[in-house]
VOBA-482514 format. One record per residue: x, y, z of N, C-alpha, C in turn. Coordinates in pm, whole numbers, plus 50000, padded with zeros to 5 digits. Each point is the difference from the previous one (the first is absolute). Layout:
BEGIN
XYZXYZXYZ/...
***
This chain:
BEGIN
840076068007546498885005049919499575013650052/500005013249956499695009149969498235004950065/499515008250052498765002250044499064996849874/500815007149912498524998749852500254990249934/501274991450018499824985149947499024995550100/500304997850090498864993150063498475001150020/499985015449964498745002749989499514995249837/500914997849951498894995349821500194986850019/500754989450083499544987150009498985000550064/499255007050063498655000950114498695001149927/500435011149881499025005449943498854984649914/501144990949975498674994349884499294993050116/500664989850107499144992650091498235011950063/500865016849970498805003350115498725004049885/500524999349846499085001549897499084985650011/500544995250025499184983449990499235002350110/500765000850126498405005150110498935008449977/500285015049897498724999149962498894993249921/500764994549936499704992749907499254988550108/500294991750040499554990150122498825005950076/500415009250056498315007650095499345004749896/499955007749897498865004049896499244984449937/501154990049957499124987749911499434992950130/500205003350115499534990650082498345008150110/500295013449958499025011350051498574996049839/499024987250045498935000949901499134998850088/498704992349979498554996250012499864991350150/501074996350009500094992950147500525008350129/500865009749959500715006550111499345017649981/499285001749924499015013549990498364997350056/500124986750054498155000249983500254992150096/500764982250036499484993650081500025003950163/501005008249996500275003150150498745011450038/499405005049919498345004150014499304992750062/499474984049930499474993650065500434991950106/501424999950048500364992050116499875010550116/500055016250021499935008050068498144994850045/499494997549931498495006450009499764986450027/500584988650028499364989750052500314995750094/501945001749996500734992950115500505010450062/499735012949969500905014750060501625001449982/500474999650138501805004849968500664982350005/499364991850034501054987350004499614993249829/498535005649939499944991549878501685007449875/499605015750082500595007749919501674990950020/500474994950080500984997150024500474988949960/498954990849983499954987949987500265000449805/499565008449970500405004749809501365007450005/500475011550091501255006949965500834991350001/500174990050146501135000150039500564984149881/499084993350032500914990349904500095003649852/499315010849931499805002449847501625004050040/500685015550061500985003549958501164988150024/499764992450113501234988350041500064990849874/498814998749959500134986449878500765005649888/499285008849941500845010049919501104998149986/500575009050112501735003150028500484988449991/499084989550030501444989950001500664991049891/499015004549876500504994149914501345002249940/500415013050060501315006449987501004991350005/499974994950161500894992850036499894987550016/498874989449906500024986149986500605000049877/499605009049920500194996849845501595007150033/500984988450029501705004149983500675005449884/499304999249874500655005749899498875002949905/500235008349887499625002349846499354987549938/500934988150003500194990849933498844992150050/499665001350121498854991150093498715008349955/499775007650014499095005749923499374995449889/500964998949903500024996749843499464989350030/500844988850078499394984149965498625000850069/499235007950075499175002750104498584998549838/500385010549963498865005649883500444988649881/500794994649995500364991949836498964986950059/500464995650144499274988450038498365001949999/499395009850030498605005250060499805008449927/499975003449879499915009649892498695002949967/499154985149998498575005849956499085003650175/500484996550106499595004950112500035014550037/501215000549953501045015250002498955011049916/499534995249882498885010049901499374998650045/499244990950068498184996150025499635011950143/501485002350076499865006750116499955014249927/500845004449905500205012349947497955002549931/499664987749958498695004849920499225000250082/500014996550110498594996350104500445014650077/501085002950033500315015050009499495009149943/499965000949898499545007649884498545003350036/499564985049918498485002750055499215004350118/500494994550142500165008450083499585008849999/501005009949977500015017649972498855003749949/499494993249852499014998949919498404999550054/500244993650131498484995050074500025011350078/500895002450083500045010950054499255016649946/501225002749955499495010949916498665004449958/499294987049925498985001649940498764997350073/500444991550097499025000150155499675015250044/500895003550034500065013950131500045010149875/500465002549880499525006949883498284998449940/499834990649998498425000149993499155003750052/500374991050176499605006050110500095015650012/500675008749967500165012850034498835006049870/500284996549858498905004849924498545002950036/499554985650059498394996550052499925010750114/501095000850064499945010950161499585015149937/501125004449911500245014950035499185006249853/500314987249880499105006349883501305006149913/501404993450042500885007349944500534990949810/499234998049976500374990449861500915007749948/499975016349961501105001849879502005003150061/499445001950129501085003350070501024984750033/498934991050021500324981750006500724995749873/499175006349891500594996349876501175002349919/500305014050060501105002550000501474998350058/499674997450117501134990850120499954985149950/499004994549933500624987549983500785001649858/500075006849900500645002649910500995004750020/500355011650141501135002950009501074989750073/499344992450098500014986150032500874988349884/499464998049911500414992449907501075005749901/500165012049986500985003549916500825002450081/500115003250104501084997050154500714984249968/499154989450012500694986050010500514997849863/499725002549866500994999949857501055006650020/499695012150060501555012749988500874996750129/499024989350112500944995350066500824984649956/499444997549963500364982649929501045000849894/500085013049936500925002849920501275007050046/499515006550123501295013650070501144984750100/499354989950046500744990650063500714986549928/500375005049859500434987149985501155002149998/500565014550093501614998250014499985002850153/501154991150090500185004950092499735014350074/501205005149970499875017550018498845008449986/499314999649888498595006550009499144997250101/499884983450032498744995750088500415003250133/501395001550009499985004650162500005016250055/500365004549858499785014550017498295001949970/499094991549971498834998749975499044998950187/501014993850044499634995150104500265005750124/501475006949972500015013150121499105007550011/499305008249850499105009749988498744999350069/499654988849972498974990950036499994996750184/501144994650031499855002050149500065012050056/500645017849958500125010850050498635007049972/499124998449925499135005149968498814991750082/500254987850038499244992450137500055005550102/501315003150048500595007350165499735012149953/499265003849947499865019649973498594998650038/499414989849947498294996750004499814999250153/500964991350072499594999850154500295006250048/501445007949993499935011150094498845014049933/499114999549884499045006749994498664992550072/500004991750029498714994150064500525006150157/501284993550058500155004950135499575016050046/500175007849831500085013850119498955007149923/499154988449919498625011549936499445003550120/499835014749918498825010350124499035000849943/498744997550027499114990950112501054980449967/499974994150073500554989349980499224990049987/500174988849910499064991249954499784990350160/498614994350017499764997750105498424988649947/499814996350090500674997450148501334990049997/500935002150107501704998850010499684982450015/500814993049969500224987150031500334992250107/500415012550121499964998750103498684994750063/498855006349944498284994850056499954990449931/500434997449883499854984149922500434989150133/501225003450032500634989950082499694998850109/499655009450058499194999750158498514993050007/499574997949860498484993350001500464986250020/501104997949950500064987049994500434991850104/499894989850070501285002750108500614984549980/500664996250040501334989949948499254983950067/500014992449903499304988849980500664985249970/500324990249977500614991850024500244995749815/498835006149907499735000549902501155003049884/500525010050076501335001549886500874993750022/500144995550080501464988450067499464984549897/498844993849986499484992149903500995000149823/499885011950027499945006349876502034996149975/500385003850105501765002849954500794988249962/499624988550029500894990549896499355001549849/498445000849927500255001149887500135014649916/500565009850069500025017649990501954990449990/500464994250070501484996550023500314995649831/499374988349997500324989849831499685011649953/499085006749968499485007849886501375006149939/499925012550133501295007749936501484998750003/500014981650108501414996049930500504990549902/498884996549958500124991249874499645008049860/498845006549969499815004349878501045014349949/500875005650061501145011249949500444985149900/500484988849988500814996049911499764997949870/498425002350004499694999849887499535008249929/500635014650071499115010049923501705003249930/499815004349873500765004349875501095012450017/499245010750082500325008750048501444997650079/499914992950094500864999350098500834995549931/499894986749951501454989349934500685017249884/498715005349960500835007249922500975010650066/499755006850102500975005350099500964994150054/499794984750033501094994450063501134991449921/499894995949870500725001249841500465016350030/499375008249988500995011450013501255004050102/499934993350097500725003850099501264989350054/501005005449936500204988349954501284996150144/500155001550108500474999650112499134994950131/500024990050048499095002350113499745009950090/501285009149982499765011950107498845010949950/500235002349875499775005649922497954994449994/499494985250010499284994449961499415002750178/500354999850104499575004450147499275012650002/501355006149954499435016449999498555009049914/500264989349844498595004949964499074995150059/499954985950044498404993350050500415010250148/500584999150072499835002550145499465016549988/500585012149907499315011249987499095000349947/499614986149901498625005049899498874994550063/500244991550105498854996850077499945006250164/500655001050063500375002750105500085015350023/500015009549882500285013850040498355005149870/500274995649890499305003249925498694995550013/500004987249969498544994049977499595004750147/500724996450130499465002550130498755014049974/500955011949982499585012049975498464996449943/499764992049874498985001549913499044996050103/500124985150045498904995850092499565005850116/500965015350023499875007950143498745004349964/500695006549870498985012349913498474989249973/500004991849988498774991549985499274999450167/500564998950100499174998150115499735015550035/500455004649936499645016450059498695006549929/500164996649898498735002849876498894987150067/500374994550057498814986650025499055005950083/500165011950078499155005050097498675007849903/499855006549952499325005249867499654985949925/500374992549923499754990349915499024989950045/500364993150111498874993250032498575001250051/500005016149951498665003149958499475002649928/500534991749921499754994149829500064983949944/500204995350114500144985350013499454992950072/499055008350102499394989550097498535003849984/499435002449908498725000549968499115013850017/500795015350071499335007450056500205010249890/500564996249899499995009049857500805014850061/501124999350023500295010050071499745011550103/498994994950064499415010550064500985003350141/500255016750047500845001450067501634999149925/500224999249938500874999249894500505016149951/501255002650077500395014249930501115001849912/500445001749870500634995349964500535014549898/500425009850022500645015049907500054996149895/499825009049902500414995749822501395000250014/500675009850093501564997249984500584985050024/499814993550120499914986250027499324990049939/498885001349898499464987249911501085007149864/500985008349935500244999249903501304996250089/500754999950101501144996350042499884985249987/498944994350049499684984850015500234994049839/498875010349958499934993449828501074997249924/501075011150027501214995249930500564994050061/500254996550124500754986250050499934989749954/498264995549979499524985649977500385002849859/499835009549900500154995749857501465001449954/500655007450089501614995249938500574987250046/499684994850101500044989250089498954986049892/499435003549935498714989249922501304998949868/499645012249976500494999249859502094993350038/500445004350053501654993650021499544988949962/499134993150103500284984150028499524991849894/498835007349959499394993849821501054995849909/500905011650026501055003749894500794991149972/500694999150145501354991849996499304984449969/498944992850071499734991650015499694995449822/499245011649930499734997549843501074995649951/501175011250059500994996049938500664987049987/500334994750139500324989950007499774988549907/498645000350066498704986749862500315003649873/500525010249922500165000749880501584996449966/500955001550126501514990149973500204992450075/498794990850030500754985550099500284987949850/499175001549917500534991949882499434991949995/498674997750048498854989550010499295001049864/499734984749990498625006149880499395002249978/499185009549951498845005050024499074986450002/498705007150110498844992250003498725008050015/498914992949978499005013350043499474999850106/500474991150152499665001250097500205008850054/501125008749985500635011550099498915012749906/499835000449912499165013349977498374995050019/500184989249965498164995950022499985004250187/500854995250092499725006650124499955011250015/500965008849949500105015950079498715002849940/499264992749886498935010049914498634993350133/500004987950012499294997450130499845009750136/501245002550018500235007750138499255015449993/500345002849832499035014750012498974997649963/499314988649954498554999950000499164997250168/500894992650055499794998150144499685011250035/500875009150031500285016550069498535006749940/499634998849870499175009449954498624991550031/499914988550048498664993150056499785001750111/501344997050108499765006250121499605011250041/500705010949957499515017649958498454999349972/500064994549919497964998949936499444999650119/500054987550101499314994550107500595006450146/500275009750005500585005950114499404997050112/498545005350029499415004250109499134984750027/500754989049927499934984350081501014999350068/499854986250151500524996450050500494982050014/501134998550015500484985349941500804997550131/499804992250059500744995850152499855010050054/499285012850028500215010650082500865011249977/500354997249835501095004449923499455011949905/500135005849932499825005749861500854990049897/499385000149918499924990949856501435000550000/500485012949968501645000949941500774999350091/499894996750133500454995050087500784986450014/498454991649992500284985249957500244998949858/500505002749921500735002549876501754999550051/499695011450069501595005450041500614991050106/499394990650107500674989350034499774988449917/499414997849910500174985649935501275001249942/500265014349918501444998349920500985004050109/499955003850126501364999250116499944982150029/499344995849970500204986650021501054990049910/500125009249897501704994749918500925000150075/499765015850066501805001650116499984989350117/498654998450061499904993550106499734986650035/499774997049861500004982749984501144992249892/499315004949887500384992749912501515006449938/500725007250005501065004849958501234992750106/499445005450121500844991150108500114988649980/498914994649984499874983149997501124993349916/500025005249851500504998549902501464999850009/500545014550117501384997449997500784993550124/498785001550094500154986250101500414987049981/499184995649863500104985349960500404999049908/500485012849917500694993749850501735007450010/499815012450065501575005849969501044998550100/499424996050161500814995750084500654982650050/500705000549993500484981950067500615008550168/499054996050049500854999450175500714991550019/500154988049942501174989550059501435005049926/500035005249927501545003349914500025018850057/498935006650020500025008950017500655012349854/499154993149924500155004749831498675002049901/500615006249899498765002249965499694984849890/498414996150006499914990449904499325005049852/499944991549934498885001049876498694989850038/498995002849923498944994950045499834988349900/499284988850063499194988349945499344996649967/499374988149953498355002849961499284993850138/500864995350092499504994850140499685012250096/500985008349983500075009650072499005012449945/500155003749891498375008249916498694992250047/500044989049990498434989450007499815000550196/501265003250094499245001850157500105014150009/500195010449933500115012449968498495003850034/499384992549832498625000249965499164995950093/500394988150101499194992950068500085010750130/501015006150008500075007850136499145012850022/500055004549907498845010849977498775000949967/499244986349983498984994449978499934999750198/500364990950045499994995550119500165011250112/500815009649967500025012750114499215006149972/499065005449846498905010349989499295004650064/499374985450058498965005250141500245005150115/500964997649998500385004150116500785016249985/500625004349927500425012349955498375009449961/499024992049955498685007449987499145004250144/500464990850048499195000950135500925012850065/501335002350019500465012750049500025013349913/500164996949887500065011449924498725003849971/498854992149985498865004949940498815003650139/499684987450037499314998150101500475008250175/501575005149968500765006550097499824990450162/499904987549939500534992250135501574997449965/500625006250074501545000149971500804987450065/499224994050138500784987650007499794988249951/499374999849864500184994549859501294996849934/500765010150022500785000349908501274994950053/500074998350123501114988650061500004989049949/498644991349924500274987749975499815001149844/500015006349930500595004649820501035000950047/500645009950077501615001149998500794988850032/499384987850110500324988250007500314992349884/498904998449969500294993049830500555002349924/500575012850001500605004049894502044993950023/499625003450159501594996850035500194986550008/498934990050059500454988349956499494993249885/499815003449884499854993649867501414997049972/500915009150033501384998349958500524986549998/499584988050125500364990050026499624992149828/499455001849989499094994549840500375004649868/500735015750035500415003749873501044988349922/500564992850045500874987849889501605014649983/500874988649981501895003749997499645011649861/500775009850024500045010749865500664989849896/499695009149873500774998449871501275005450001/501234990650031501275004850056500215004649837/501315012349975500705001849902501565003750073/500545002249905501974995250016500145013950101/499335014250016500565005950086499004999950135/498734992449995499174996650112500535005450156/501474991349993500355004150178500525012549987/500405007249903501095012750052498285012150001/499034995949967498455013650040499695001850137/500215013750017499374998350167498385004649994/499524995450078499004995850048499005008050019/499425004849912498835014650043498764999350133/500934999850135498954996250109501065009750106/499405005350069500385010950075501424993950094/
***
């Protein structure tokens, strides 16, 4: 094989990595490592990087083929959308949180009004530019080069946005608190990649395992890494906008808040996109739960915004907004493919039951409090015994719903 043969078998796997770090660069990996810096410092920060990119990547190399994929989403199809819409909305709470929030601050309504319009005609012209391969990853390079242009403009703005994240991390000093935290930071981000749309749709593309390594291992591991760098670096500035002192001390260049701005909104708008997309060809039938939520999520955002300058656990309003819905990734999404898409005894993938849905339900009823007590209340060694429950409910989940290719699925567990 020839240098430039080999280089155009390379080319589609490394389109899919962008593709992989842009749909996977949203609302969780732009914002949460904000608040884990500013509570838990450099080990919370660690305690989010390191297993988000490992879980990630590895769906590369559990999911052995195309074909595993397919049965992955045909079996879990309406799980597979519900993650894509609660995604969605997501974005939706977000936005209109810290968009509101910014109106009431600065007095900027017509300038707001216009970014969310440019905002929204971004996610149609993106929902429409990805329903072919080739576009969305050339959608998605752009999108990650125009990110790495944003940070190396934050690194070398003159005056430089400040104060550095370095003093974030030195306030803090290393606590036993984030270590609490790393078995359910572990499930989170190695169980819920299988059900996001995105990925199966990259890994259906790739149609080689080598080929299927190389995009997850560059699109998380080189790419997404990058995004979450660029997120702890901006965290030094930001969380003085998040911890109640309304930015004060806060230096931030117009060159560096319009570098930022377009990060987060090409980065908002991608993931809207693809994810719309998805929900509009998984082939489900319509219902009006998935739009009656996202329309919830922005009425949320725009109530919280209203009530800013209250405090809720020691929180700002849109705060506790913004961990109730991380509590999909961190409870209930896991849970779901903990107990419905894995069999550990065959080491395959199963279909789910109505035994196995009904301790699903019961499991996340039963860990709540305990996931509330660390996430909300920030007693974090809480959450050792939710994560308990969650791992042994399994004993209870009841034998999968075998079908004729049951044993040849491998097993979506690291």
């Amino acid at each position: 094989m020839t240098g430039s043969d080999a280089a155009a078998t390379r080319w589609p796997p490394l389109g899919w990595a962008a593709f992989l770090g842009a749909s996977w660069t949203w609302v969780i990996g732009m914002y949460l490592p904000i608040l884990m810096i500013r509570d838990l410092g450099l080990a919370g920060y660690l305690v989010f990087a390191v297993p988000n990119v490992i879980g990630a990547a590895a769906m590369g190399w559990v999911l052995g083929s195309p074909e595993a994929s397919r049965r992955l989403v045909d079996r879990h199809r309406n799980a597979c959308v519900a993650f894509s819409v609660v995604t969605i909305g997501y974005h939706l709470y977000w936005v209109t949180w810290l968009g509101g929030w910014a109106i009431g601050q600065w007095s900027v309504g017509a300038p707001a009004l216009i970014a969310a319009a440019v905002l929204g005609a971004g996610v149609v012209a993106g929902a429409r530019t990805v329903k072919r391969g080739g576009p969305a990853r050339v959608c998605a390079l752009a999108a990650m080069l125009a990110s790495l242009s944003a940070m190396l403009g934050f690194l070398f703005a003159d005056p430089p946005a400040g104060p550095p994240v370095a003093d974030r991390i030195r306030d803090v000093g290393f606590t036993a608190d984030a270590l609490w935290m790393l078995p359910v930071s572990t499930l989170g981000f190695a169980l819920c990649p299988y059900l996001d749309l995105t990925f199966n749709r990259a890994r259906q593309a790739c149609r080689s395992p080598a080929d299927s390594r190389l995009a997850f291992g560059l699109g998380f591991g080189v790419c997404f890494a990058l995004m979450i760098v660029f997120t702890m670096l901006y965290a030094g500035p930001m969380i003085g906008f998040v911890d109640g002192s309304g930015g004060q001390g806060v230096v931030i260049p117009l060159t560096v808040a319009v570098a930022l701005g377009a990060h987060v909104a090409l980065q908002w708008v991608f993931t809207v996109s693809v994810h719309t997309h998805e929900v509009a060809s998984a082939g489900v039938k319509s219902t009006p739960w998935g739009p009656a939520a996202v329309v919830l999520c922005v009425i949320a955002g725009a109530f919280v915004a209203s009530i800013a300058d209250q405090r809720w656990f020691d929180m700002a309003p849109g705060e506790v907004g913004y961990r109730v819905l991380l509590s999909f990734y961190g409870l209930i999404f896991p849970a779901y493919v903990w107990l419905n898409v894995i069999d550990t005894k065959r080491r395959a993938m199963r279909t789910a039951t109505a035994r196995s849905l009904t301790v699903t339900a019961a499991t996340i009823v039963l860990a709540s409090p305990f996931y509330f007590a660390g996430f909300m209340l920030r007693e974090e060694h809480w959450l050792i015994v939710g994560f308990g429950i969650v791992m042994l409910a399994k004993a209870a989940a009841g034998p999968p719903a075998m079908t004729q290719d049951h044993a040849a699925d491998p097993a979506p567990s690291g």
